[in-house]
C-alpha positions in Angstrom: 0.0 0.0 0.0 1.4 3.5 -0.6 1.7 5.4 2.7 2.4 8.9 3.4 5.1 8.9 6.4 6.6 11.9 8.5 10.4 11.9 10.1 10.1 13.1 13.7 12.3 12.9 16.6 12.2 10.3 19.1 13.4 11.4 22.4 11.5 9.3 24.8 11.3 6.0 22.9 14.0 3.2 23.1 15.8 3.1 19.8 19.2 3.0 18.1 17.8 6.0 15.8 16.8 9.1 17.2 15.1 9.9 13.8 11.5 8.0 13.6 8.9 7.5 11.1 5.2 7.3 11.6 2.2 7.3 9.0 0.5 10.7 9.2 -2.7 10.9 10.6 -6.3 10.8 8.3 -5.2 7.4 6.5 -6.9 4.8 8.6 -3.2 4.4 10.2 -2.5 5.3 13.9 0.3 8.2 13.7 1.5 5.7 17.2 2.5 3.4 14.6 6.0 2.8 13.4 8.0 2.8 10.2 10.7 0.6 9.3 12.5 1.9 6.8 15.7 3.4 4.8 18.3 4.9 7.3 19.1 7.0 4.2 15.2 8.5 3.6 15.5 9.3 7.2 18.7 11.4 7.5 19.0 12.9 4.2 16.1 15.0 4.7 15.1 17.5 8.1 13.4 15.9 10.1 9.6 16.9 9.8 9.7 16.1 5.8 6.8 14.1 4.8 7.2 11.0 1.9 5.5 8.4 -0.2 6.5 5.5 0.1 5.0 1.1 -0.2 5.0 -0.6 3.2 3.1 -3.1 4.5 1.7 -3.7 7.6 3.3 -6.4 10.1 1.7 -7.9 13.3 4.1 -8.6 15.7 3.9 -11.5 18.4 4.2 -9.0 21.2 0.6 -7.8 19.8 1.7 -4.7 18.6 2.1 -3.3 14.7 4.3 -1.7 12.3 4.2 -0.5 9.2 7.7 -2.3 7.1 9.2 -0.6 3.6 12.1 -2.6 2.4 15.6 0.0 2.5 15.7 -1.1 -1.1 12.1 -0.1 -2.1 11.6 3.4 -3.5 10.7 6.5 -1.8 9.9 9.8 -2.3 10.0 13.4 -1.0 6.6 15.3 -0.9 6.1 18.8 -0.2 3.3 20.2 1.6 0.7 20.6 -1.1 1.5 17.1 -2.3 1.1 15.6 1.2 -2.4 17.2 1.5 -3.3 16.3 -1.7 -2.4 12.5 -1.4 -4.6 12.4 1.8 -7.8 14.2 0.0 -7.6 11.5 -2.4 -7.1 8.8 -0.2 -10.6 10.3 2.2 -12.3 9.9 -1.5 -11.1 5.9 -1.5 
């Protein structure tokens, strides 16, 4: 599925990457949710870009979720207007 994602910082969550990704909200996804994906979206943009990228969804056994793009797939940068209008056309789905 093609997700529009968000880089944010991390502070107060364990990880090895202080740069996170999460879905942005009014896609059906919960912004809580995670992103696994390319080290190299993550720190070659500042942190607050928004991008489009195919990940699917991954139920682990702890219960929880997360969202998984192979660091291999393609991704791309989206400005503002193209982040709002990706997610008017996904409300019309």
């Amino acid at each position: 599925m093609l997700v529009l994602v968000e880089t944010f910082y991390a502070d107060s969550e364990k990880s090895s990457s202080p740069i996170r990704v999460r879905p942005v909200a009014e896609q059906g996804l919960s912004p809580q949710m995670r992103v696994e994906c390319s080290k190299r979206m993550r720190y070659s943009f500042p942190v607050g870009q928004k991008f489009l990228l195919e990940a699917k969804i991954v139920h682990h056994e702890s219960g929880s979720s997360f969202l998984y793009s192979n660091y291999r797939d393609k991704w791309y940068p989206v400005a503002e207007s193209e982040a709002q209008e990706f997610l008017r056309e996904a409300g019309n789905r």
